[in-house]
MIDRENPA-537555 format. One line per 4 residues: their letters; for each residue y, z, x of N, C-alpha, C. Coordinates in steps of 0.1 Angstrom, whole numbers. Layout:
MIDRENPA-537555
A) Y/Z/X/Y/Z/X/Y/Z/X | ...
END
This chain:
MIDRENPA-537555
XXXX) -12/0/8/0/0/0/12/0/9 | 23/-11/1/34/-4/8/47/-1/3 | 51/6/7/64/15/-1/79/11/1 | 92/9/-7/100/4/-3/109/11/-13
XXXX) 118/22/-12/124/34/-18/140/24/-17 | 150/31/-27/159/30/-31/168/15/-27 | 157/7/-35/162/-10/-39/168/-9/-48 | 181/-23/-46/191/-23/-58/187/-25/-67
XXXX) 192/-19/-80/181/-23/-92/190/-35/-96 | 182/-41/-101/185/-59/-107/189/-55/-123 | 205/-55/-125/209/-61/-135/207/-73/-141 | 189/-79/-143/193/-95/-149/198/-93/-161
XXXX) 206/-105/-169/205/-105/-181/201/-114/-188 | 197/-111/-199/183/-112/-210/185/-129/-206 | 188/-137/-206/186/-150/-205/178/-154/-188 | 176/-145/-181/164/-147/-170/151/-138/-174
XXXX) 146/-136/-183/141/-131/-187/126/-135/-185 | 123/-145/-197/104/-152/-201/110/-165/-203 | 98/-170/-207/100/-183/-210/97/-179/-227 | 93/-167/-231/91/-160/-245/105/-156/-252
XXXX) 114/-156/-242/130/-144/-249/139/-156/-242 | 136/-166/-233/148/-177/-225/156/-180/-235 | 149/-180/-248/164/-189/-252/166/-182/-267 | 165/-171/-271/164/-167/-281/180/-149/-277
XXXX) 187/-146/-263/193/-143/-259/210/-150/-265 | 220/-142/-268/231/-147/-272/237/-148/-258 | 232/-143/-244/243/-143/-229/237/-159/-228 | 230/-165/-234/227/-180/-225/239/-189/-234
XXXX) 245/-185/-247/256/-191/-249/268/-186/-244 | 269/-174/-243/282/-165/-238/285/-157/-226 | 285/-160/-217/291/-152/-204/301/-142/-214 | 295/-130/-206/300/-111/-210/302/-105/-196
XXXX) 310/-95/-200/315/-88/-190/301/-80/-182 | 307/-76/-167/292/-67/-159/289/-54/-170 | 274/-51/-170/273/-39/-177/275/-31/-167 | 275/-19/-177/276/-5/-168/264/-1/-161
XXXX) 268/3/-144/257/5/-142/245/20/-147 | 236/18/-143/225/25/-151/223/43/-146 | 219/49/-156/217/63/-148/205/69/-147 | 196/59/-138/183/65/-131/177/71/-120
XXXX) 169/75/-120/167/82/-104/163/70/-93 | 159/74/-82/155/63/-73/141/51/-80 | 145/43/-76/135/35/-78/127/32/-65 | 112/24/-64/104/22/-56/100/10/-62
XXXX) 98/0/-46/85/-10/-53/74/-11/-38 | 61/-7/-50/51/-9/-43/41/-21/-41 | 37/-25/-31/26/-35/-34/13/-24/-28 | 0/-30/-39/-11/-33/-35/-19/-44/-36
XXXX) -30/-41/-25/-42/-51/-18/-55/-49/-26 | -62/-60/-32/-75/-56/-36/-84/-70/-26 | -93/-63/-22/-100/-73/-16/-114/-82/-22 | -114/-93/-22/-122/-102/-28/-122/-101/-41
XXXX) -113/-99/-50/-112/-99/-64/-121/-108/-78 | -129/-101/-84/-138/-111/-91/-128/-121/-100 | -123/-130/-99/-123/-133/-112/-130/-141/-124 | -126/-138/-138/-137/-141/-144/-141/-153/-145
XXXX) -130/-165/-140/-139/-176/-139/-150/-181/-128 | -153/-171/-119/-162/-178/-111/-159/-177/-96 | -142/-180/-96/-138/-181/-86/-134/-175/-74 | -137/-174/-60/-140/-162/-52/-130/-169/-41
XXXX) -117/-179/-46/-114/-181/-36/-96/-173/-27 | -91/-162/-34/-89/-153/-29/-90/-142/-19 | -94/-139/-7/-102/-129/-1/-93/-117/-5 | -77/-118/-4/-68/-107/-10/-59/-108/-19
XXXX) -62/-99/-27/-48/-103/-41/-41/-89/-38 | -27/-94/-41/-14/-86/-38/-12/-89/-52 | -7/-75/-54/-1/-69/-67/9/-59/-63 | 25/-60/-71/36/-56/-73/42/-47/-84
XXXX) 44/-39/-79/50/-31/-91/63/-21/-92 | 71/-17/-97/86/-13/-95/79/-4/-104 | 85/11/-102/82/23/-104/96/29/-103 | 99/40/-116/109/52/-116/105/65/-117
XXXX) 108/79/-105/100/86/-113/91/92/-103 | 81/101/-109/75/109/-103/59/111/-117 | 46/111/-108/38/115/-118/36/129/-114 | 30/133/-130/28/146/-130/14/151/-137
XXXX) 9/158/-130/-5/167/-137/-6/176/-141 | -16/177/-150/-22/193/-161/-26/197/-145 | -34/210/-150/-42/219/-144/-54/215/-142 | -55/206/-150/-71/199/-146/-69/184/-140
XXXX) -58/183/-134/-57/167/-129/-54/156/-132 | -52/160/-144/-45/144/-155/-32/141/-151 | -27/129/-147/-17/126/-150/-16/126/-162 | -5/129/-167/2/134/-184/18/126/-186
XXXX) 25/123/-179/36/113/-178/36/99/-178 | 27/93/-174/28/76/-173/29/69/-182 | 38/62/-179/45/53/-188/44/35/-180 | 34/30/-187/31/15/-182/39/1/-192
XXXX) 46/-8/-187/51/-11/-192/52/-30/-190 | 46/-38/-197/43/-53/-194/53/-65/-196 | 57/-67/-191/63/-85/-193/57/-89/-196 | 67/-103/-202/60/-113/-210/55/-127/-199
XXXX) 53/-139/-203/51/-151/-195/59/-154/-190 | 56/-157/-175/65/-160/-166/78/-153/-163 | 75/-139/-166/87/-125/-163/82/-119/-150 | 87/-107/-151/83/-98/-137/91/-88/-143
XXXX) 87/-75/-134/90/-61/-136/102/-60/-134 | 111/-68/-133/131/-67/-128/133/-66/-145 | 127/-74/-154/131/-80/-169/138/-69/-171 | 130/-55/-170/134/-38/-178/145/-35/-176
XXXX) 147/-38/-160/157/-27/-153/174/-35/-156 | 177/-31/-167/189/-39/-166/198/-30/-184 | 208/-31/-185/210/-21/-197/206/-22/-209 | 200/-32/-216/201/-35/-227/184/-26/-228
XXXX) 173/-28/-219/163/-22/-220/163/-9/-215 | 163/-9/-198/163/5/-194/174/15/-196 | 186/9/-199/198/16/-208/199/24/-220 | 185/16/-226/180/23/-241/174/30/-243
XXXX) 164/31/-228/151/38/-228/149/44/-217 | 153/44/-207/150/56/-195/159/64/-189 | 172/63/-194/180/72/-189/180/90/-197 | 189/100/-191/186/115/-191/184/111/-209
XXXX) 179/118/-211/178/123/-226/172/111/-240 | 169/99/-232/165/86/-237/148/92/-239 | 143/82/-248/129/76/-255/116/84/-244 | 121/75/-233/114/72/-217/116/78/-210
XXXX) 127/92/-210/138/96/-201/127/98/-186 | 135/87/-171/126/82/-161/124/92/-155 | 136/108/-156/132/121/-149/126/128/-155 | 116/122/-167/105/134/-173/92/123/-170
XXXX) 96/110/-172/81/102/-172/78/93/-160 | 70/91/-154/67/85/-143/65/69/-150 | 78/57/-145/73/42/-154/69/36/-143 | 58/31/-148/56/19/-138/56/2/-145
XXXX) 65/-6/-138/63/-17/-144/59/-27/-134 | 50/-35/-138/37/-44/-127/44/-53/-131 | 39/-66/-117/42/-80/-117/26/-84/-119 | 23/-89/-132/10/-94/-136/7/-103/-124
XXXX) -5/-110/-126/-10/-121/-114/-3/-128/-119 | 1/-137/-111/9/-147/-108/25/-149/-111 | 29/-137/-113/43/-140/-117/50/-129/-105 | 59/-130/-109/70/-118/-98/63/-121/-78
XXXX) 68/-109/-75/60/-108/-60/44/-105/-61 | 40/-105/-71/22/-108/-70/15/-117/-66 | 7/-120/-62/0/-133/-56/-2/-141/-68 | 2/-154/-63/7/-165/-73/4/-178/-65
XXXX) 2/-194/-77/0/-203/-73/6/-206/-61 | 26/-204/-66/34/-209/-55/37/-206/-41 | 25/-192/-35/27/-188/-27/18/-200/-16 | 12/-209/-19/7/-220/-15/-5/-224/-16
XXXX) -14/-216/-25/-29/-223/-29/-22/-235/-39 | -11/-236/-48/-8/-238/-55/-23/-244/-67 | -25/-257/-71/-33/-258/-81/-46/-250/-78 | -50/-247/-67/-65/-245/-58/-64/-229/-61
XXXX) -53/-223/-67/-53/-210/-71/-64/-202/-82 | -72/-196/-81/-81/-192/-88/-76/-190/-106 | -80/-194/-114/-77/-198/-131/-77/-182/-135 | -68/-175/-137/-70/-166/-141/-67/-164/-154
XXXX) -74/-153/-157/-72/-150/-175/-65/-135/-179 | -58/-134/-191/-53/-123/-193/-64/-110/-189 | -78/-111/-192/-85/-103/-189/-89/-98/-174 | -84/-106/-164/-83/-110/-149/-70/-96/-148
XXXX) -62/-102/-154/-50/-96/-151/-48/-78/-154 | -50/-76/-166/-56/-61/-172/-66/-56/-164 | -78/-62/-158/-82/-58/-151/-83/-53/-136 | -71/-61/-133/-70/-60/-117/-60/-44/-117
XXXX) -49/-52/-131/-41/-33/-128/-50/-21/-134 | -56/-23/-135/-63/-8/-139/-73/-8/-130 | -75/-17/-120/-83/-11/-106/-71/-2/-99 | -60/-7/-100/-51/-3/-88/-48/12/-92
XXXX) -50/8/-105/-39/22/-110/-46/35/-108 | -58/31/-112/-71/43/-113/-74/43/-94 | -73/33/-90/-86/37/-72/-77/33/-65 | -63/31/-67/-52/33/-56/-41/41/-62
XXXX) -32/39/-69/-22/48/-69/-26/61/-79 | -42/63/-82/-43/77/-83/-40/83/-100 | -37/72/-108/-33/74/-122/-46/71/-133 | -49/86/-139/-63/85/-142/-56/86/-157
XXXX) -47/88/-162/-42/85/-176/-32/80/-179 | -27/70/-189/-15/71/-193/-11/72/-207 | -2/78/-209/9/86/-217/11/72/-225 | 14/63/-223/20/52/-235/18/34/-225
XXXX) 11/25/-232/19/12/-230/23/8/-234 | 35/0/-232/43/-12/-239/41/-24/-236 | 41/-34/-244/41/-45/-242/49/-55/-245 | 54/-67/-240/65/-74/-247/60/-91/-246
XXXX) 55/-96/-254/51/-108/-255/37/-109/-251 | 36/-119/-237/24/-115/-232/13/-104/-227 | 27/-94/-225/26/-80/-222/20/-71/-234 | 22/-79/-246/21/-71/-263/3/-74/-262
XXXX) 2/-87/-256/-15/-96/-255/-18/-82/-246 | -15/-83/-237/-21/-76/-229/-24/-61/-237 | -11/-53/-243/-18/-44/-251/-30/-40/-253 | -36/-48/-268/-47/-53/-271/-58/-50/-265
XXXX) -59/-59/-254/-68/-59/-243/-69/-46/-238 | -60/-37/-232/-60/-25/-225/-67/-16/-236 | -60/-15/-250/-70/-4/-257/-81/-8/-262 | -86/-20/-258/-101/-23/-263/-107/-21/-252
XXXX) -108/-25/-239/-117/-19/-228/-117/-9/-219 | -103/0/-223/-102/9/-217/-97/23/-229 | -105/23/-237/-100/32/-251/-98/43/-248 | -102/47/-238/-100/64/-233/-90/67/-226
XXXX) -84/57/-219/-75/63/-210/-59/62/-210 | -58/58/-224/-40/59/-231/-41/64/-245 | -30/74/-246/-26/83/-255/-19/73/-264 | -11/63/-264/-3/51/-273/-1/40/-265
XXXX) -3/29/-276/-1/17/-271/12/9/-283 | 21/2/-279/31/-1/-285/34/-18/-283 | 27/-30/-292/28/-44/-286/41/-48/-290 | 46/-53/-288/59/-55/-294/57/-80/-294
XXXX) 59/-83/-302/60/-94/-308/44/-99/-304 | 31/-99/-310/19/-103/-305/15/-106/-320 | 3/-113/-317/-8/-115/-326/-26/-109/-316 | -32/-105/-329/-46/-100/-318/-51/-111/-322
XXXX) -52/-120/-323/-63/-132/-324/-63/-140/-314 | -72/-150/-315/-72/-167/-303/-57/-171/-305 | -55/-177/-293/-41/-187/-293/-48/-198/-299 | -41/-200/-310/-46/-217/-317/-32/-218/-322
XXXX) -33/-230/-331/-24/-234/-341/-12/-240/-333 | -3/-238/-342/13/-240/-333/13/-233/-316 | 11/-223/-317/10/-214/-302/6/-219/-292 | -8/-221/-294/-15/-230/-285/-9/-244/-285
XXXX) -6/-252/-294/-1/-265/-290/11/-262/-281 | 19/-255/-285/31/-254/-276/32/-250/-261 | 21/-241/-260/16/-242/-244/11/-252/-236 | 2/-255/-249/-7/-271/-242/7/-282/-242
XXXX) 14/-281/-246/25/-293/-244/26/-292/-232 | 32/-278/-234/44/-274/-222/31/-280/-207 | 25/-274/-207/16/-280/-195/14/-297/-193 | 13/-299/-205/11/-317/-202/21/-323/-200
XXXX) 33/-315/-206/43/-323/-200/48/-327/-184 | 47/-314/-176/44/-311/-167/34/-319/-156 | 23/-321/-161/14/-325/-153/13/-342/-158 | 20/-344/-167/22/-360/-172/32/-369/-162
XXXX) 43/-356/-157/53/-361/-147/49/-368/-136 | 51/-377/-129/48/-379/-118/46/-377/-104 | 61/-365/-109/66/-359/-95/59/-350/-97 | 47/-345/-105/41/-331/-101/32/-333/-89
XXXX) 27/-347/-88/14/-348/-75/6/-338/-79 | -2/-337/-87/-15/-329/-90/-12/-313/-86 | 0/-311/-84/5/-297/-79/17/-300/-67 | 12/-310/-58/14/-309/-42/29/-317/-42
XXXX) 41/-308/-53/54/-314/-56/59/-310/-41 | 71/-318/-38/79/-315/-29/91/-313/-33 | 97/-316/-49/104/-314/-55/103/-310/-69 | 109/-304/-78/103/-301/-87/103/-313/-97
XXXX) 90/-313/-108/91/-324/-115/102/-318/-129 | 111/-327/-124/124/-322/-133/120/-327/-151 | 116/-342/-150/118/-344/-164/105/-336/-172 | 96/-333/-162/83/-323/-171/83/-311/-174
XXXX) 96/-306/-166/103/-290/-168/111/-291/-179 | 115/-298/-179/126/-302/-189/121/-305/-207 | 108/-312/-203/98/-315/-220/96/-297/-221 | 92/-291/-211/81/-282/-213/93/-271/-218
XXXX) 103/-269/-212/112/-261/-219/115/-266/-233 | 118/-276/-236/120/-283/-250/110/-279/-260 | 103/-275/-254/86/-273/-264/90/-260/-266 | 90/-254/-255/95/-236/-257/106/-233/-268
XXXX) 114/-240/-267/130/-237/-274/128/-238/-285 | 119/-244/-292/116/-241/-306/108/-231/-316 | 101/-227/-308/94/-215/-307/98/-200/-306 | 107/-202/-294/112/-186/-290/131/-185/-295
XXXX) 139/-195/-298/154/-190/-307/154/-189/-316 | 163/-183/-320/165/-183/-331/176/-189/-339 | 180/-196/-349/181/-202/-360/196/-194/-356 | 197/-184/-363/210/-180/-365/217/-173/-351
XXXX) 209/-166/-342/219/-165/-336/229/-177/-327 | 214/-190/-323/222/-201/-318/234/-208/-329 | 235/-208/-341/243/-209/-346/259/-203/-346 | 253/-191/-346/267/-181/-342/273/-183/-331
XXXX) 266/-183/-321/271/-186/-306/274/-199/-300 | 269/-215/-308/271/-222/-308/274/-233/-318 | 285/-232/-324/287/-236/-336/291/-247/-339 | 295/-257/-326/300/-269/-321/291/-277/-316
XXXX) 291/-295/-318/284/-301/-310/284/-296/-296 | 295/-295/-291/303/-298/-274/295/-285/-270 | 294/-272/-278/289/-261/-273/277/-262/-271 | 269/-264/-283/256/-266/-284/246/-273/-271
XXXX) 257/-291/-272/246/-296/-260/255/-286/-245 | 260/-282/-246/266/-273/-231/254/-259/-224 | 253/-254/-242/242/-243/-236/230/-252/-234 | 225/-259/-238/209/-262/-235/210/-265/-222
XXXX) 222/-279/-218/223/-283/-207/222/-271/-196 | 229/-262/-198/230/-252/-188/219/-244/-184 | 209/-242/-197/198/-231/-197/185/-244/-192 | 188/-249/-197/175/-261/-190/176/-267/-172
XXXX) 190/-264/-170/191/-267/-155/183/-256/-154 | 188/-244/-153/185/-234/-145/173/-230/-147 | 166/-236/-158/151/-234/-156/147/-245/-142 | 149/-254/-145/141/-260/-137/148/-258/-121
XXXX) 158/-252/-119/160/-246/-107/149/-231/-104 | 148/-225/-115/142/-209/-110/128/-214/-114 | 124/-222/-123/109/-219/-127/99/-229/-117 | 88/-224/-108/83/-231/-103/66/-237/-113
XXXX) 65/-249/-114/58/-260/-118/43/-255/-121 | 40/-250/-111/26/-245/-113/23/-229/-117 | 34/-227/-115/31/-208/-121/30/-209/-134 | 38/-217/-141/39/-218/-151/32/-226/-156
XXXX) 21/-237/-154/13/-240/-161/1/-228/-161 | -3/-220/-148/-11/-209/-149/-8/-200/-159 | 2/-193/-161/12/-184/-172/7/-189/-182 | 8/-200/-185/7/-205/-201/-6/-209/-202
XXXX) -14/-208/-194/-30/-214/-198/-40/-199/-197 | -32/-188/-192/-38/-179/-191/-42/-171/-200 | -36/-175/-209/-38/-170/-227/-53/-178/-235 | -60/-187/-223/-72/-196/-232/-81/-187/-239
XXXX) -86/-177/-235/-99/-171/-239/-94/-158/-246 | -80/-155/-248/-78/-143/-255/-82/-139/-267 | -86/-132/-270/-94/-128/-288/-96/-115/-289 | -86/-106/-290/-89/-90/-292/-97/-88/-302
XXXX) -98/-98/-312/-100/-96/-333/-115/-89/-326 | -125/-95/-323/-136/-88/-328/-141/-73/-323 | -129/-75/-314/-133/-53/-308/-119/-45/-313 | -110/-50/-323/-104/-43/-326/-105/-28/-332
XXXX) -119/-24/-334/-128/-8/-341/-129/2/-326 | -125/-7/-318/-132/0/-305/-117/7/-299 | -106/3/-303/-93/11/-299/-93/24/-307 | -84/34/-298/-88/48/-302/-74/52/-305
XXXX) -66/46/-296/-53/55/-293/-45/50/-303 | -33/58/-308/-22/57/-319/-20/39/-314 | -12/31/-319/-14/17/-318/-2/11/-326 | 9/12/-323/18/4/-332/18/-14/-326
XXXX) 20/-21/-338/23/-37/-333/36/-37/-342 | 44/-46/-332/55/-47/-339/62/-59/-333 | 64/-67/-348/64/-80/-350/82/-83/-357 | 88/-90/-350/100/-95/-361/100/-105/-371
XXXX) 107/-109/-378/103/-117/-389/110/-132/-389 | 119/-132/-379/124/-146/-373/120/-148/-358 | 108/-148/-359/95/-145/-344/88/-161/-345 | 91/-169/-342/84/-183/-347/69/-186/-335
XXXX) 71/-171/-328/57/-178/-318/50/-168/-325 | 47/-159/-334/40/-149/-343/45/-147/-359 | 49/-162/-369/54/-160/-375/46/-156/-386 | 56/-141/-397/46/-136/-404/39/-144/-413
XXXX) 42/-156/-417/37/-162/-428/26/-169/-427 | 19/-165/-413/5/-170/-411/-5/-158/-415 | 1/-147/-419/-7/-134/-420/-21/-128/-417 | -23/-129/-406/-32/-126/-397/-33/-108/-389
XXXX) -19/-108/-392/-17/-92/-386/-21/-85/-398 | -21/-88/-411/-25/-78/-420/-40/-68/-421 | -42/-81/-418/-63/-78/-415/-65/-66/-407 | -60/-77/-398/-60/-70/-383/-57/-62/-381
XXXX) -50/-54/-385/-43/-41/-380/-53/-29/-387 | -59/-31/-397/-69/-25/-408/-76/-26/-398 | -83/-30/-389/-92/-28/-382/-88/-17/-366 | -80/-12/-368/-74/-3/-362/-76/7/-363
XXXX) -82/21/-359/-86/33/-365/-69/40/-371 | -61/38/-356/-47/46/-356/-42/37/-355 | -36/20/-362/-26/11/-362/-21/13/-371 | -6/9/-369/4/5/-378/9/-8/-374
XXXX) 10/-16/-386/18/-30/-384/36/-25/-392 | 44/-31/-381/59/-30/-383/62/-46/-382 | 73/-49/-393/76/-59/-394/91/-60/-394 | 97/-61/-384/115/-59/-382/121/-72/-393
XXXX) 129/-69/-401/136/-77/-410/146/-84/-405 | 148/-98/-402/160/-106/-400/170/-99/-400 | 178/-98/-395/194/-95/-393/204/-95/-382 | 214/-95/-382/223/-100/-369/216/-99/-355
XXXX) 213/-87/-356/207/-81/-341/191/-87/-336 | 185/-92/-345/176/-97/-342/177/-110/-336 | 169/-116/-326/170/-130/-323/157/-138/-315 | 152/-138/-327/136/-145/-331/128/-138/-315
XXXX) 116/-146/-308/110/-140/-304/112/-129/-290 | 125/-131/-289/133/-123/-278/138/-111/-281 | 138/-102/-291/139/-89/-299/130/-80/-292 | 115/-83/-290/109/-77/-281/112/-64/-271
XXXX) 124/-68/-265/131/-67/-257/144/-60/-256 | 146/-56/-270/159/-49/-277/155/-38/-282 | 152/-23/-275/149/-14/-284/159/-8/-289 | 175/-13/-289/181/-14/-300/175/-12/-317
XXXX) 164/-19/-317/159/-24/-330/150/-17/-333 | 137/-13/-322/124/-13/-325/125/4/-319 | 137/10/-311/134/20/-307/131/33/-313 | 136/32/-328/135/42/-337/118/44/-337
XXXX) 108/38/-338/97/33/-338/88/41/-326 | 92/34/-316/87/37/-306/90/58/-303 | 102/60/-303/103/74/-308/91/81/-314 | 92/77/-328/77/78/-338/65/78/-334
XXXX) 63/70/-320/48/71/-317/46/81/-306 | 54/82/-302/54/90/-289/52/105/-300 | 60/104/-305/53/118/-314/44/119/-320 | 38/107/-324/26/108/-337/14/110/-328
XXXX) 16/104/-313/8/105/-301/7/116/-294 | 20/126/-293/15/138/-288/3/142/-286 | 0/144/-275/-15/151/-272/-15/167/-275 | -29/172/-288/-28/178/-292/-26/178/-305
X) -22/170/-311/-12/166/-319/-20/168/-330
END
């Protein structure tokens, strides 16, 4: 492992986010003033090494996977050894652990006397495989990068957490998009070892339908380009970053806020133009088709009896990559011993699948579970 104590924390804001919240943010039409800075304790980011990593498809051509994670905080134990404070916390596709640290999230939720407050709970937030400083296609296996699956991913951090950094419980997960998938997954094969789990914009079923086509675009467009060279770009393939965002943008904004914030032709094409450059400046080609295909085999539905812990899912209602009117969460959630399904109602502050991200909205909620979760309780 290695340790690196009191790094600047990264104010991003919300429009560097996912490719799930990129364009569903009101700062990608409006430049705002700096926020205030934040009042937390020191921060840390650690990496760990796992050697020869199984993953589930087969593939053994990693000898070391590096995993990343930004930590606030201190853990703490009972008298018998439990960590009792950890607070785990997931990005969505093609995010990393910086997404939190910035006001609108960790502003809401980990400062003194806050939800999360970071001097009572130990957070840790991981850079999943392949995104953030984790080992990823673009570090140069590029396509030849072993196909990993969300179940790859959940599994590699709960090697680390349990047989390296020593965290044999945790206190609450959150999740935010892919992070909400990930949920799911965590309280079905690991039911014992979290007190609450909280998904925030998910579905527990297969990616099909709209969902899945929109990923599968996003990829074809990508690999349709020319300039991709089967991976081995020397530049980015601009016009296949460019479809693939186009495929996303209909899925993750929302309707009314881009309205509010862009109410003009001249504005309109100004923000896309702007948010589509700068994708294809920051988003690299192949991470992002791994990100989005890593969702193939996902299917929490048939072990959802097997989760133990309190379990909120919480979905908005101008969410177009989980919209309620396919009604799939109703079932589902019944098969929950301790679920509740929340359904956030349209309104200003909402902004379709990027709310996730706003516990402005959902934080009343999340409060609620942390208490309904009390251990003991």
């Amino acid at each position: 492992m290695k340790q690196s104590n009191h790094f600047p924390l990264l104010l991003a804001s919300c429009c560097l986010l996912t490719l799930s919240s990129l364009l569903s943010c009101p700062t990608l039409q409006a430049q705002r003033s700096a926020p205030a800075p934040l009042n937390l304790p020191d921060s840390s980011e650690v990496y760990y090494e796992i050697q020869n990593f199984p993953f589930e498809s087969g593939e053994t051509t990693l000898p070391v996977l590096k995993l990343h994670y930004t930590t606030f905080g201190h853990p703490v134990k009972d008298k018998n050894g439990k960590v009792i404070n950890a607070i785990y916390i997931m990005h969505g596709t093609t995010g990393n652990s910086h997404n939190f640290v910035n006001q609108l999230f960790a502003g809401h939720l980990f400062e003194p006397g806050q939800t999360l407050d970071a001097t009572k709970y130990y957070i840790i937030l991981p850079d999943g495989i392949g995104h953030g400083q984790s080992s990823k296609p673009s570090d140069g296996l590029h396509m030849k990068f072993p196909k990993y699956t969300y179940n790859d991913m959940v599994r590699a951090d709960y090697t680390v957490l349990t047989r390296q950094m020593g965290i044999n419980h945790l206190r609450l997960i959150l999740g935010t998009s892919m992070g909400a998938m990930h949920c799911w997954v965590w309280a079905e094969t690991y039911p014992d070892y979290m007190d609450a789990c909280e998904a925030n914009a998910s579905e527990p079923v297969e990616i099909a339908g709209r969902n899945r086509i929109s990923r599968y675009a996003g990829i074809q467009c990508v690999e349709k380009d020319p300039a991709w060279k089967g991976g081995e770009y020397t530049e980015p393939p601009a016009v296949g970053l460019r479809g693939a965002y186009t495929s996303f943008f209909w899925m993750t904004s929302s309707p009314w806020q881009l309205q509010r914030h862009d109410p003009t032709r001249e504005q309109a094409e100004k923000a896309y133009n702007m948010a589509v450059d700068n994708f294809i400046k920051t988003q690299d080609a192949n991470d992002m088709i791994y990100a989005l295909d890593a969702s193939r085999n996902y299917n929490p539905e048939p072990n959802l009896a097997k989760i133990k812990c309190v379990f909120y899912a919480v979905n908005s209602a101008d969410d177009e990559v989980n919209p309620p009117e396919i009604q799939v969460m109703e079932p589902a959630i019944k098969k929950v011993p301790k679920g509740r399904y929340i359904l956030l109602p349209i309104t200003e502050q909402t902004s379709g699948h990027g709310t996730h991200t706003n516990p402005t909205i959902w934080g009343d909620y999340l409060k609620e579970l942390m208490a309904a979760s009390e251990p003991g309780r």
